[in-house]
Each structure stands twice: as C-alpha cells, then as structure tokens.
N, CA, C and O atoms as a Maestro MAE file, in Angstrom:
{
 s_m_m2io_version
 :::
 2.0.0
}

f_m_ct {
 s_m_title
 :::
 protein
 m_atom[320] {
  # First column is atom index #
  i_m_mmod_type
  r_m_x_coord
  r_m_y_coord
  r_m_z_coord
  i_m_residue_number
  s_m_chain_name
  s_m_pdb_residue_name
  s_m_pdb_atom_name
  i_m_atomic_number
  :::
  1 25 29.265 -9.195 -16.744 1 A "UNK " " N  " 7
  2 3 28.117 -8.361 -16.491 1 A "UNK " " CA " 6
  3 2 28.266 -7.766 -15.097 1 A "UNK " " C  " 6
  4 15 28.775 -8.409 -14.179 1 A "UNK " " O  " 8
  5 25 27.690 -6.196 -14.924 2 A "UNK " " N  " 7
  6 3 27.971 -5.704 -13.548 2 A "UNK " " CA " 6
  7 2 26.350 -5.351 -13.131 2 A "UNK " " C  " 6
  8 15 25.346 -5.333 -13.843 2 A "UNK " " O  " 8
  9 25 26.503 -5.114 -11.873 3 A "UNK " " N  " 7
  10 3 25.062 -5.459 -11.564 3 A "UNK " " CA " 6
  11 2 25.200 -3.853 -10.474 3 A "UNK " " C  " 6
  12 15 25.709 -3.882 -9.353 3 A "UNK " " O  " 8
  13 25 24.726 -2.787 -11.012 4 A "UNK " " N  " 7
  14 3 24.504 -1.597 -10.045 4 A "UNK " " CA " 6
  15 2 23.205 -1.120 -9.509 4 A "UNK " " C  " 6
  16 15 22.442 -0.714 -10.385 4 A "UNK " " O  " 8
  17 25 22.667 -1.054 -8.040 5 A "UNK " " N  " 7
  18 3 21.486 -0.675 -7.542 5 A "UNK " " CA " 6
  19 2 21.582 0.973 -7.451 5 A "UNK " " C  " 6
  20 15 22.087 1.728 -6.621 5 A "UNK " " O  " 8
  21 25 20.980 1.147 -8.490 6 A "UNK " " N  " 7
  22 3 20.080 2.481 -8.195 6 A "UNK " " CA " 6
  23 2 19.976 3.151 -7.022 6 A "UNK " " C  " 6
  24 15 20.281 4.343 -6.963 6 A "UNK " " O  " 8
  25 25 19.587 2.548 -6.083 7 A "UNK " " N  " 7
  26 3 18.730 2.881 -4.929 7 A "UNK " " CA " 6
  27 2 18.999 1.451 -3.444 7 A "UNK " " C  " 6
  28 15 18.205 0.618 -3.007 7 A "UNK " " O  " 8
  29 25 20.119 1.681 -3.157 8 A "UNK " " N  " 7
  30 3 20.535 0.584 -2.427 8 A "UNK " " CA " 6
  31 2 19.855 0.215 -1.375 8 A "UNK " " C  " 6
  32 15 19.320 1.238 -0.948 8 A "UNK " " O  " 8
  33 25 19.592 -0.631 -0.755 9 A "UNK " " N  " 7
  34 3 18.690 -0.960 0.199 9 A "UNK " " CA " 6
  35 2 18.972 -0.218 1.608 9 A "UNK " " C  " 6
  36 15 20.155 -0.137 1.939 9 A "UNK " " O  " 8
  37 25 18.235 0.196 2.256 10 A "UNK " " N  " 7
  38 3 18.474 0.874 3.563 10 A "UNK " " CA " 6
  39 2 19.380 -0.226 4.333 10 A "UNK " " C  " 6
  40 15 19.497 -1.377 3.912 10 A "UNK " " O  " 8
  41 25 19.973 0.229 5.444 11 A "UNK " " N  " 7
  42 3 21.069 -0.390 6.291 11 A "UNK " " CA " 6
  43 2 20.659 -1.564 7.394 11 A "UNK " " C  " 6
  44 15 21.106 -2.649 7.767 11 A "UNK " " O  " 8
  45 25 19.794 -0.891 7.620 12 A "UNK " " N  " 7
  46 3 18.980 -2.067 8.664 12 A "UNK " " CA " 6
  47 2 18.322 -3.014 7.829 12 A "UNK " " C  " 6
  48 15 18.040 -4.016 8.486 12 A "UNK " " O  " 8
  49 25 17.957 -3.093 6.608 13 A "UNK " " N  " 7
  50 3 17.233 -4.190 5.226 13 A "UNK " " CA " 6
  51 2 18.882 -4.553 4.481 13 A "UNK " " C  " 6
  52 15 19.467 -3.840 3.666 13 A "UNK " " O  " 8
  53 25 19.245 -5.551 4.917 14 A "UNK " " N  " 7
  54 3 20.463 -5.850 4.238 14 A "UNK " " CA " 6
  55 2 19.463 -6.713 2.641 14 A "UNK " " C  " 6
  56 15 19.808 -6.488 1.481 14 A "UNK " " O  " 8
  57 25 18.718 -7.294 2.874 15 A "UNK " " N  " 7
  58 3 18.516 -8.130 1.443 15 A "UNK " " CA " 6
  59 2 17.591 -7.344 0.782 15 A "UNK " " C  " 6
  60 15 17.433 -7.610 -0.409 15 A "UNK " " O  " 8
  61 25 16.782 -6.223 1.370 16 A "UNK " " N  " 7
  62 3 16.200 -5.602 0.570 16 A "UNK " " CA " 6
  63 2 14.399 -6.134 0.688 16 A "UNK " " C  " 6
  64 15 13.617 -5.964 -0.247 16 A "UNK " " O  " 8
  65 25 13.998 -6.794 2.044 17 A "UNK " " N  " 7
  66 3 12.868 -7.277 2.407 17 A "UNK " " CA " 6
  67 2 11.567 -6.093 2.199 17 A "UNK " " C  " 6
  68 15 10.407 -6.241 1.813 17 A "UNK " " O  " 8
  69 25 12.250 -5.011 2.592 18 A "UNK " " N  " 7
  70 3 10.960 -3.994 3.201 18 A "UNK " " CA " 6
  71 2 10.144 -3.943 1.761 18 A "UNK " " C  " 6
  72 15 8.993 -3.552 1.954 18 A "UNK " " O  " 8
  73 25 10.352 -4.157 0.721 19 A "UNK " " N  " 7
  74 3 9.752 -3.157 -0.226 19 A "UNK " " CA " 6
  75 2 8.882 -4.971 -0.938 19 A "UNK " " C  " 6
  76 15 7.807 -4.981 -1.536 19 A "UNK " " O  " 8
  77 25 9.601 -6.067 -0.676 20 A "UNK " " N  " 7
  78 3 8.634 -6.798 -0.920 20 A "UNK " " CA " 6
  79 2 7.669 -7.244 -0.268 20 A "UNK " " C  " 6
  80 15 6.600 -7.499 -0.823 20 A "UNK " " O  " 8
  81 25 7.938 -7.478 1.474 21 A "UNK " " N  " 7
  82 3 6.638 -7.348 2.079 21 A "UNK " " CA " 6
  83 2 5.395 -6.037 2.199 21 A "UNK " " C  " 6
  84 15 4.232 -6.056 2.604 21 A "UNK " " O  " 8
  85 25 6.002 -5.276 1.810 22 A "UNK " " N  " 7
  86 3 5.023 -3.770 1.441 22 A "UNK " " CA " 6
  87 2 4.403 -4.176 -0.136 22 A "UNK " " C  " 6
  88 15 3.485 -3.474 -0.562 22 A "UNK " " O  " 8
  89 25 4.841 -5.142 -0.859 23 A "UNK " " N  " 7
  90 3 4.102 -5.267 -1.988 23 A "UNK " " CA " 6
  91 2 3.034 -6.793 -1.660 23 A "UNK " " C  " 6
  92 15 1.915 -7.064 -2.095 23 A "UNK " " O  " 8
  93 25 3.878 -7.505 -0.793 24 A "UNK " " N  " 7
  94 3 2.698 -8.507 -0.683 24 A "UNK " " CA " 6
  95 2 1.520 -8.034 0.372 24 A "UNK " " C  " 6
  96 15 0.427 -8.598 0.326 24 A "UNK " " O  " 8
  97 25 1.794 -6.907 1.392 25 A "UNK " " N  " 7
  98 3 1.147 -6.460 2.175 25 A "UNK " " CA " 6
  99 2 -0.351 -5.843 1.182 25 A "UNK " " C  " 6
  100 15 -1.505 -6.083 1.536 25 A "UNK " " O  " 8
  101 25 -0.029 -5.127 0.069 26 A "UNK " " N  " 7
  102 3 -0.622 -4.569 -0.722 26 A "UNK " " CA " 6
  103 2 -1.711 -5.562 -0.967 26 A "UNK " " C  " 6
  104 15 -2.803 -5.537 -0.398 26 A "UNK " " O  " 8
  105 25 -1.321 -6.455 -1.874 27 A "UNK " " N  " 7
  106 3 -1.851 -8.083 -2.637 27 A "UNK " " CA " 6
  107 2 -2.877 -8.204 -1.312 27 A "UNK " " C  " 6
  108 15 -3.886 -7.501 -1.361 27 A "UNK " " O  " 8
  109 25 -2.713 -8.910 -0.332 28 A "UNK " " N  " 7
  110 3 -3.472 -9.261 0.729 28 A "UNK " " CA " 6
  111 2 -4.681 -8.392 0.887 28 A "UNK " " C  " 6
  112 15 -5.875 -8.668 0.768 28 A "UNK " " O  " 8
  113 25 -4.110 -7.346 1.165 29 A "UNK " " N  " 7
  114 3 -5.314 -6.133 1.522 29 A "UNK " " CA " 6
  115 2 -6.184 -6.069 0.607 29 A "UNK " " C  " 6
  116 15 -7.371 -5.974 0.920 29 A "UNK " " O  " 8
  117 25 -5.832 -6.102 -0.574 30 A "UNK " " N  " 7
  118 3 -6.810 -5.433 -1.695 30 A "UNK " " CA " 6
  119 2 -7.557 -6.869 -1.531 30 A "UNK " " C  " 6
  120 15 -8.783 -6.922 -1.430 30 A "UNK " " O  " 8
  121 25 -6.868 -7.844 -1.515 31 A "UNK " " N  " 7
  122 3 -7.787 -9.304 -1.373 31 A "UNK " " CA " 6
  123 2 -8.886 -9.003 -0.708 31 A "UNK " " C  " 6
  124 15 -10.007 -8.733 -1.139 31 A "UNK " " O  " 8
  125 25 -8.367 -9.088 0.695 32 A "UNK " " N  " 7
  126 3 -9.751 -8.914 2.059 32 A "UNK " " CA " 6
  127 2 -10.366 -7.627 1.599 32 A "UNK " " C  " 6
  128 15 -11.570 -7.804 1.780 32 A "UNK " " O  " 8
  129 25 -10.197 -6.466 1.118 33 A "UNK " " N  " 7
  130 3 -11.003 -5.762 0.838 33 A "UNK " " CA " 6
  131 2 -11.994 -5.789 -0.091 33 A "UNK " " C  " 6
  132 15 -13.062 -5.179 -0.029 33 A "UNK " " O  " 8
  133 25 -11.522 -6.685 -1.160 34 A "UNK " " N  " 7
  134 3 -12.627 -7.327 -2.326 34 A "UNK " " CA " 6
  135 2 -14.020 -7.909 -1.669 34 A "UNK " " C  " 6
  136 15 -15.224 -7.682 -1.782 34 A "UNK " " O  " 8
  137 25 -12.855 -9.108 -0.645 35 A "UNK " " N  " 7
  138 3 -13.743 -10.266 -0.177 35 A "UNK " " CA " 6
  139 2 -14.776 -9.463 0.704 35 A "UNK " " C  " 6
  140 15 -15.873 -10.013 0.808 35 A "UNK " " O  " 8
  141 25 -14.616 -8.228 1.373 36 A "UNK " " N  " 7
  142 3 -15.165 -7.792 2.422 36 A "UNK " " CA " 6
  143 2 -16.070 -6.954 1.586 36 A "UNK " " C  " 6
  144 15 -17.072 -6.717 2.261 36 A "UNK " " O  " 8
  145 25 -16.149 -6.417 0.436 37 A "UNK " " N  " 7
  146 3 -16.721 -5.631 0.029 37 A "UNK " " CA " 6
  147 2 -18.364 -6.299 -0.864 37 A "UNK " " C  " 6
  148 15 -19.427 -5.738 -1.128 37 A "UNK " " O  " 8
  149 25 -17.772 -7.955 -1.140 38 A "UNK " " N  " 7
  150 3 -18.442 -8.104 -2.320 38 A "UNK " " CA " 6
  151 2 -18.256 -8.300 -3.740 38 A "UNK " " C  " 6
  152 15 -18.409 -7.256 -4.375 38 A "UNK " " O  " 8
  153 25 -17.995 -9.240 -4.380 39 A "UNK " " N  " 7
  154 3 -18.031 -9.012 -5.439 39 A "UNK " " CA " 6
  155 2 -18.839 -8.813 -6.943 39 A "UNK " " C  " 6
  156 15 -18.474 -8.785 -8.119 39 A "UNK " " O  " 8
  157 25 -20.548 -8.655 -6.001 40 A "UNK " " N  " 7
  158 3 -21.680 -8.316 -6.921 40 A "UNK " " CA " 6
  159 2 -22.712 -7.339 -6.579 40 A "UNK " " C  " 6
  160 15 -23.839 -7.674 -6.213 40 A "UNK " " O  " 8
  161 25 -22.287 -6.029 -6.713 41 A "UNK " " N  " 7
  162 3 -23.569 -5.558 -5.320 41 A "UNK " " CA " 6
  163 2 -25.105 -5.316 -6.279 41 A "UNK " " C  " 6
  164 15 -25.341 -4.798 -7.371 41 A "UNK " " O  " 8
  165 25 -25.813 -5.882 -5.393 42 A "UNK " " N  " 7
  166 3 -27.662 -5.769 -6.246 42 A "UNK " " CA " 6
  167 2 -27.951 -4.756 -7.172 42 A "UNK " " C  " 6
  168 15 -28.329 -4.931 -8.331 42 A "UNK " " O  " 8
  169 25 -27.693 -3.364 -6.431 43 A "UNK " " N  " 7
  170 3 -28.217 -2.303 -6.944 43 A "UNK " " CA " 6
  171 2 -27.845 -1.309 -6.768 43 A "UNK " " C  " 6
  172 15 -27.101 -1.379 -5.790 43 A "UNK " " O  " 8
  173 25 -27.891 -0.413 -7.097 44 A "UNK " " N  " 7
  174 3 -26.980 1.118 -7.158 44 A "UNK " " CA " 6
  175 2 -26.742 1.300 -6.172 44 A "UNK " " C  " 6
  176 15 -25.578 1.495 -5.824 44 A "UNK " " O  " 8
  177 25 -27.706 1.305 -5.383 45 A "UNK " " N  " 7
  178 3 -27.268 2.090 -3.941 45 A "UNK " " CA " 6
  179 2 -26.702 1.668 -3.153 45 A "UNK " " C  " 6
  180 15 -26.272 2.370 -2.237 45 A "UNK " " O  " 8
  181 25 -26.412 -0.183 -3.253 46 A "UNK " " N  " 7
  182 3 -25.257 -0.740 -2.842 46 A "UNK " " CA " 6
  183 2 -23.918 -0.824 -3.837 46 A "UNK " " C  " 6
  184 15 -22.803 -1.097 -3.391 46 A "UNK " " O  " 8
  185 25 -24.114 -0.622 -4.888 47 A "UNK " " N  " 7
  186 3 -22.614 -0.294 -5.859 47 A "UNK " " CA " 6
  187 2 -21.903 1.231 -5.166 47 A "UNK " " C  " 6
  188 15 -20.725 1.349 -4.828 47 A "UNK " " O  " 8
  189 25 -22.865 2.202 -5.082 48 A "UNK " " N  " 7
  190 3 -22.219 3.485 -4.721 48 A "UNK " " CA " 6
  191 2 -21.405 3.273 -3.176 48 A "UNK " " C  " 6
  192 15 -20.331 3.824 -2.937 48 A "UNK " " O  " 8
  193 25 -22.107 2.395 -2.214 49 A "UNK " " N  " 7
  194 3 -21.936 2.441 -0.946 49 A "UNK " " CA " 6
  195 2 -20.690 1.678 -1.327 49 A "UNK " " C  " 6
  196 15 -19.879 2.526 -1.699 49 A "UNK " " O  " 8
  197 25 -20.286 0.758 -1.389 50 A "UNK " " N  " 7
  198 3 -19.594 0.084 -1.694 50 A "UNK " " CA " 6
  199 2 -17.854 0.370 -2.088 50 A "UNK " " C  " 6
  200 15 -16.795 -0.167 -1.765 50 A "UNK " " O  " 8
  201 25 -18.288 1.605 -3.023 51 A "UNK " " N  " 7
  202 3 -17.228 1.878 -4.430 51 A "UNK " " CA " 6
  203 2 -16.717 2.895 -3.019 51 A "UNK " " C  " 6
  204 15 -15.588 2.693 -2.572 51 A "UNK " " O  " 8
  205 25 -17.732 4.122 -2.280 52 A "UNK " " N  " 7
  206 3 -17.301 4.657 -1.428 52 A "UNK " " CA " 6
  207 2 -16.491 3.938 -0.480 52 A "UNK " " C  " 6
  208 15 -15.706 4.843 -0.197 52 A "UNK " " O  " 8
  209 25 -16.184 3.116 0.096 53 A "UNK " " N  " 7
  210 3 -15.722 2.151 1.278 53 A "UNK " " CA " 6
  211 2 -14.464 1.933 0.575 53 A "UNK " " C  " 6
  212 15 -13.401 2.272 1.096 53 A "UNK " " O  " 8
  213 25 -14.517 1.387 -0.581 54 A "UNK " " N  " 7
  214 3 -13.395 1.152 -0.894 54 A "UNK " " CA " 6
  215 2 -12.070 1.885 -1.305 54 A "UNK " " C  " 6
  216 15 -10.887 1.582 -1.461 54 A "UNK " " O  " 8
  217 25 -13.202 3.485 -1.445 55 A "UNK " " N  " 7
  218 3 -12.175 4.811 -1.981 55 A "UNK " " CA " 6
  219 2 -12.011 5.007 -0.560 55 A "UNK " " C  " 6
  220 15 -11.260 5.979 -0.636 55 A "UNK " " O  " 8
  221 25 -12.112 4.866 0.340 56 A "UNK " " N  " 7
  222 3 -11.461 5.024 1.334 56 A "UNK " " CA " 6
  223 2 -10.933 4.190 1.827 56 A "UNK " " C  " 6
  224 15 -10.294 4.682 2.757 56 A "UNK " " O  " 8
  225 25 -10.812 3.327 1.791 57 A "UNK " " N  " 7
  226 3 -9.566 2.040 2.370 57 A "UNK " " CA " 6
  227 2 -9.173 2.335 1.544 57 A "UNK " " C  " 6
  228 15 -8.441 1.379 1.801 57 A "UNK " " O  " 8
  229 25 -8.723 2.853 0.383 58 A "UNK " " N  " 7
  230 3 -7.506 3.045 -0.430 58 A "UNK " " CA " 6
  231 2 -6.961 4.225 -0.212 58 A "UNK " " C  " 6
  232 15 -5.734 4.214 -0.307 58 A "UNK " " O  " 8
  233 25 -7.590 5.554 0.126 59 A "UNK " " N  " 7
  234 3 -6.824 6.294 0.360 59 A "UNK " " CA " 6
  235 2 -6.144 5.980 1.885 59 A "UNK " " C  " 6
  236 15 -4.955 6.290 1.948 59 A "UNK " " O  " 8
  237 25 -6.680 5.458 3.014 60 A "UNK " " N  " 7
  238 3 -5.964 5.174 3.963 60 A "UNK " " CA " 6
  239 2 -4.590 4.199 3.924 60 A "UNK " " C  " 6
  240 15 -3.638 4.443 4.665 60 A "UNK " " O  " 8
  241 25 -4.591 3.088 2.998 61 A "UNK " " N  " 7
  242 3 -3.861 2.276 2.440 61 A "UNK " " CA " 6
  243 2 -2.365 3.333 1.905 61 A "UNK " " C  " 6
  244 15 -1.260 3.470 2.428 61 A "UNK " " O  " 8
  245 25 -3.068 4.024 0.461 62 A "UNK " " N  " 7
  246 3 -1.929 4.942 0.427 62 A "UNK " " CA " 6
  247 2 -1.094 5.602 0.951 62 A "UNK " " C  " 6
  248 15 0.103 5.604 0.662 62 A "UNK " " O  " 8
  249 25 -1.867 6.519 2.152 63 A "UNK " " N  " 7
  250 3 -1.152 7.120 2.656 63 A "UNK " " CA " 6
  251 2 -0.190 6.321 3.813 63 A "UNK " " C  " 6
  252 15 0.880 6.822 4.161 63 A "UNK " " O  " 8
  253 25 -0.655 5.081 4.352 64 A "UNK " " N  " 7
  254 3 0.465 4.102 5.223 64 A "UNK " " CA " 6
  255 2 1.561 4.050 4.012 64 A "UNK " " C  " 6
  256 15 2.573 4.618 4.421 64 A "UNK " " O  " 8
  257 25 1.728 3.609 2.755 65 A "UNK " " N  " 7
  258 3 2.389 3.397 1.729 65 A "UNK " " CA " 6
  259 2 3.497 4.679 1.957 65 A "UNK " " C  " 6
  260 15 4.727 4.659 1.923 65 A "UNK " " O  " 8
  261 25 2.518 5.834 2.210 66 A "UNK " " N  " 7
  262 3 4.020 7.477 1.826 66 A "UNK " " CA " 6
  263 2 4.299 6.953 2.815 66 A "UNK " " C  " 6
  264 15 4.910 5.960 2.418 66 A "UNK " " O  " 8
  265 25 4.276 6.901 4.346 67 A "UNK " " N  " 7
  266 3 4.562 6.946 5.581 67 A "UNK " " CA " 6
  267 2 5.548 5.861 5.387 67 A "UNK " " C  " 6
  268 15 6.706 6.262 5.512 67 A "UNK " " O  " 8
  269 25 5.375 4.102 5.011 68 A "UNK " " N  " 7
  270 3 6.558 3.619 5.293 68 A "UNK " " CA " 6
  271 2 7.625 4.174 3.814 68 A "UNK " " C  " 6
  272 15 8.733 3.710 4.084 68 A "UNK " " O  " 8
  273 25 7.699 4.689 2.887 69 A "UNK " " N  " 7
  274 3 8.617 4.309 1.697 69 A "UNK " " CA " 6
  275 2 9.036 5.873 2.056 69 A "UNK " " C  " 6
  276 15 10.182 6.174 1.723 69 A "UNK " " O  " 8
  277 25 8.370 6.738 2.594 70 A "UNK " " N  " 7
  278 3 8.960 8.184 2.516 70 A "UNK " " CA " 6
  279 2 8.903 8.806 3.872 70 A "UNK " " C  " 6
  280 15 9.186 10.003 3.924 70 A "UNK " " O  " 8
  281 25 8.516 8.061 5.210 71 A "UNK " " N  " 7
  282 3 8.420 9.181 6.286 71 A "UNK " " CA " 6
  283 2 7.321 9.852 5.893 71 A "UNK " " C  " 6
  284 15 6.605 9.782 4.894 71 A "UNK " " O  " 8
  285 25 7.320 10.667 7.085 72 A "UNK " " N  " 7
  286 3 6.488 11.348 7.568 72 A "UNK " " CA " 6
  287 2 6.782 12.696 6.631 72 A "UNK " " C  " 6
  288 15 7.727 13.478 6.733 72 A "UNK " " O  " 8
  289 25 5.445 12.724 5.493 73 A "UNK " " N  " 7
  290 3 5.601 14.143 4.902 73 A "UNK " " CA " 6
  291 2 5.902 15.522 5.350 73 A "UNK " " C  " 6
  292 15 6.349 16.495 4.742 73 A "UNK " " O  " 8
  293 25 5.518 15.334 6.639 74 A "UNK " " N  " 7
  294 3 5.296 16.710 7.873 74 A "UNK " " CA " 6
  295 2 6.567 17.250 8.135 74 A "UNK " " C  " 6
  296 15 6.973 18.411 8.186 74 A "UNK " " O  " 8
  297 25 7.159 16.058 8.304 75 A "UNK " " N  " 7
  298 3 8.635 16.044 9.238 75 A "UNK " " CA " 6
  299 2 9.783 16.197 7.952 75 A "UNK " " C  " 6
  300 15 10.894 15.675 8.045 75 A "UNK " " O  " 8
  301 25 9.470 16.773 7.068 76 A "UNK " " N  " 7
  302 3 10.830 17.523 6.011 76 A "UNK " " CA " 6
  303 2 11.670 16.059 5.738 76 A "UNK " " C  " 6
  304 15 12.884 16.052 5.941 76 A "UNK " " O  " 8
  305 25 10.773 14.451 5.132 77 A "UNK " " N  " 7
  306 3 11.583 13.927 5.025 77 A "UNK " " CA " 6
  307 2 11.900 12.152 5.482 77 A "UNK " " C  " 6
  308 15 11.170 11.562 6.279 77 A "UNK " " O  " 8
  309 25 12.621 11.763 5.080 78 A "UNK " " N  " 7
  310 3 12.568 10.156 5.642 78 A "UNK " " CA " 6
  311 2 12.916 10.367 6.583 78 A "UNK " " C  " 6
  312 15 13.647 11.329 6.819 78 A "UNK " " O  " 8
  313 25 12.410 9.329 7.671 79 A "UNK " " N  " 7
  314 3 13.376 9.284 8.806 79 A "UNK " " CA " 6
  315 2 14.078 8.571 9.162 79 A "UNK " " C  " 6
  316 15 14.261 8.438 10.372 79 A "UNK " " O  " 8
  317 25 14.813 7.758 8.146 80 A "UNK " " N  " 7
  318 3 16.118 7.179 7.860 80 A "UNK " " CA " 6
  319 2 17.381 7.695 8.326 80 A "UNK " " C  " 6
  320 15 18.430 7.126 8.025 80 A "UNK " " O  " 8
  :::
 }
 m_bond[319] {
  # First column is bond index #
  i_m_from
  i_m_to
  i_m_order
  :::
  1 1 2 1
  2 2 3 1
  3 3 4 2
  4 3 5 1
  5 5 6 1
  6 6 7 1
  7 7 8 2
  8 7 9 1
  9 9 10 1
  10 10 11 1
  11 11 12 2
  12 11 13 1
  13 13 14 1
  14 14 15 1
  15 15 16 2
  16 15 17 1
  17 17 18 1
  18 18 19 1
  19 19 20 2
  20 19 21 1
  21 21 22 1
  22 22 23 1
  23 23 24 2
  24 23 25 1
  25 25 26 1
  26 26 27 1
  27 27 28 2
  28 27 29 1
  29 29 30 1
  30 30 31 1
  31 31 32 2
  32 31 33 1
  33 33 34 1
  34 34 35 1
  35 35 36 2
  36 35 37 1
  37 37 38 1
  38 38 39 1
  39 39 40 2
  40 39 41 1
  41 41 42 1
  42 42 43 1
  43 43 44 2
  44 43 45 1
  45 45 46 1
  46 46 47 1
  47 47 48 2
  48 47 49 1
  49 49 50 1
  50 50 51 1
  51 51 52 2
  52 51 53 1
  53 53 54 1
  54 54 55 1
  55 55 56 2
  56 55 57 1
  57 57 58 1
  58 58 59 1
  59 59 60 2
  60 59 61 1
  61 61 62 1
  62 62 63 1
  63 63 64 2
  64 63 65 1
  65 65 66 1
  66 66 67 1
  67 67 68 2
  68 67 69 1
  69 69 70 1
  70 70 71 1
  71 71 72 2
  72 71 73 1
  73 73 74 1
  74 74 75 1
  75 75 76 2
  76 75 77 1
  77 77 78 1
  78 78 79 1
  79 79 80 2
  80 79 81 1
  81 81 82 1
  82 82 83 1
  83 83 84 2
  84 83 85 1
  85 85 86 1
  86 86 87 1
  87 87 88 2
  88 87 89 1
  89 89 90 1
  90 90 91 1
  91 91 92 2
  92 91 93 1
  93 93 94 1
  94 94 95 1
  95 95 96 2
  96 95 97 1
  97 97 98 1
  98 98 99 1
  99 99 100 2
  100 99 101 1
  101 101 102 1
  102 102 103 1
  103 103 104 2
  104 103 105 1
  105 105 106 1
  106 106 107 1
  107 107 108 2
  108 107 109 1
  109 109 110 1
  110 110 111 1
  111 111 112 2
  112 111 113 1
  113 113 114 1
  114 114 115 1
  115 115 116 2
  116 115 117 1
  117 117 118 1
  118 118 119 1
  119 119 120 2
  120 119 121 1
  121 121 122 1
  122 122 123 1
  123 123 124 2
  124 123 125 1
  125 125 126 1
  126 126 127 1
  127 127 128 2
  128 127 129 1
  129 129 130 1
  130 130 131 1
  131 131 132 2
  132 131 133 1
  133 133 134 1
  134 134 135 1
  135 135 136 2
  136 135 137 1
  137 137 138 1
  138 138 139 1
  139 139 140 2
  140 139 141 1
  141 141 142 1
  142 142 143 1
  143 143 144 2
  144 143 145 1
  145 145 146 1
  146 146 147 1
  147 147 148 2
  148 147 149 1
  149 149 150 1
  150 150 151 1
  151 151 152 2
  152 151 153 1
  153 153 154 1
  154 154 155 1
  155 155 156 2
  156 155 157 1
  157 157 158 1
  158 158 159 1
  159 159 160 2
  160 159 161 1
  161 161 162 1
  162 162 163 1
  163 163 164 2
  164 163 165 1
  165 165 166 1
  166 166 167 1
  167 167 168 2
  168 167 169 1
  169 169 170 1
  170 170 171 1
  171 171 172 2
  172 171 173 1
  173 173 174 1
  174 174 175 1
  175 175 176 2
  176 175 177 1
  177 177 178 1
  178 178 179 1
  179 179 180 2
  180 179 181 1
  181 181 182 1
  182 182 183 1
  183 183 184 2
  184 183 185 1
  185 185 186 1
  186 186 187 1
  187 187 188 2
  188 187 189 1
  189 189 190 1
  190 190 191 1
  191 191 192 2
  192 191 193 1
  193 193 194 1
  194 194 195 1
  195 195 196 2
  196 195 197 1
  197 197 198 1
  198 198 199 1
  199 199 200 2
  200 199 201 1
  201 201 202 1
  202 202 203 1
  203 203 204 2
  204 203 205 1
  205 205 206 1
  206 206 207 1
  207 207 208 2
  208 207 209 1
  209 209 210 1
  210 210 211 1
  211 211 212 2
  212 211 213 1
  213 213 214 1
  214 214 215 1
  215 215 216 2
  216 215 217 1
  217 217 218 1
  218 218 219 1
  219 219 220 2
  220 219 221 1
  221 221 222 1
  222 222 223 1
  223 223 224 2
  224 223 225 1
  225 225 226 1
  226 226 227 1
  227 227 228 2
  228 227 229 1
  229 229 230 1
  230 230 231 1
  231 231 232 2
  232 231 233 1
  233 233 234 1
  234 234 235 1
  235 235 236 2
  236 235 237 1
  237 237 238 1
  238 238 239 1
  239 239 240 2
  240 239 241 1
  241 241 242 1
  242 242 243 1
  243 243 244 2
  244 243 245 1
  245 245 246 1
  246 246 247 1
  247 247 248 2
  248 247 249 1
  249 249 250 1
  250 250 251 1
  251 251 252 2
  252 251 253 1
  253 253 254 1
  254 254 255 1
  255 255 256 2
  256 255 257 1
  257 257 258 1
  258 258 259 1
  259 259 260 2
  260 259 261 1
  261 261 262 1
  262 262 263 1
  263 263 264 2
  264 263 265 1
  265 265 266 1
  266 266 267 1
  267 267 268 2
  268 267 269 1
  269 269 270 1
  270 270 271 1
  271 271 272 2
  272 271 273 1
  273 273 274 1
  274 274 275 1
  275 275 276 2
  276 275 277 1
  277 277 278 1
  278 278 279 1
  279 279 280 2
  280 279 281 1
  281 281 282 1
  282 282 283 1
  283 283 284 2
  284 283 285 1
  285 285 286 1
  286 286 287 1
  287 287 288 2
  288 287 289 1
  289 289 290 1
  290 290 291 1
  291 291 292 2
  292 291 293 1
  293 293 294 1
  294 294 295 1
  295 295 296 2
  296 295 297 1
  297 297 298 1
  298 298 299 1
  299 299 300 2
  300 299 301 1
  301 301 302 1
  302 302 303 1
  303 303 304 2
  304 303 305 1
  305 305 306 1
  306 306 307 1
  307 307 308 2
  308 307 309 1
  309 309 310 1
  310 310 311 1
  311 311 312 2
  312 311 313 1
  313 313 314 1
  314 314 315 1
  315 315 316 2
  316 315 317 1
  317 317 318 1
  318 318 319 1
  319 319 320 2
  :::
 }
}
C-alpha cells in the first residue's frame, strides 16, 4: 500500500500539527461560547439577543480560520 498527501504539510509543520490544533481550537471555542451564551434563554428577547452574539463570534471565528489556513485575503494570497 502507498500512502500519497494531497496537500503536504507546510515546511515549518513537519507532522502536520497546525490544522489539528485549529480544529481543537474550534471544539473549545464553540464550547465557551455555548457555556457563555446559555443553554436555555427565557424568552424571545433573550433567544434573539443571544442567537445575535453568537452570529457574531462566529463570523469573527471564521474569518481568524481564512487568515490562518489562507493568509491574508487582501494580500493576493498565503503567506507561506
């Protein structure tokens, strides 16, 4: 059996670390963000407040996500 990577690990990541601490980094966050958010809110107007907070820690989340796996969108590119 031969074993070929797709997508070989960057040079400075010889075992290929970055992309699993960026997935446990993920796991964690969404944790504390649960825990921080609540997991029953009373009434609408704390469900809406709520659901809002969290659409935004996720879009901030994401976009750290392009920044480490792709660089800086701005800058034409990884900066690998």
């Amino acid at each position: 059996m031969r074993t070929v990577d797709i997508r070989p690990p960057a040079a400075g990541d010889g075992r290929g670390l970055s992309s699993f601490y960026l997935v446990i980094g993920w796991i964690v966050g969404g944790y504390l963000a649960a825990a921080i958010l609540g997991a029953r809110p009373t009434n609408l107007r704390r469900t809406v407040i709520r659901l809002s907070a969290r659409a935004v820690c996720d879009r901030v989340r994401a976009r750290q996500c392009v920044f480490v796996i792709l660089g800086n969108p701005n800058s034409g590119g990884p900066t690998r």
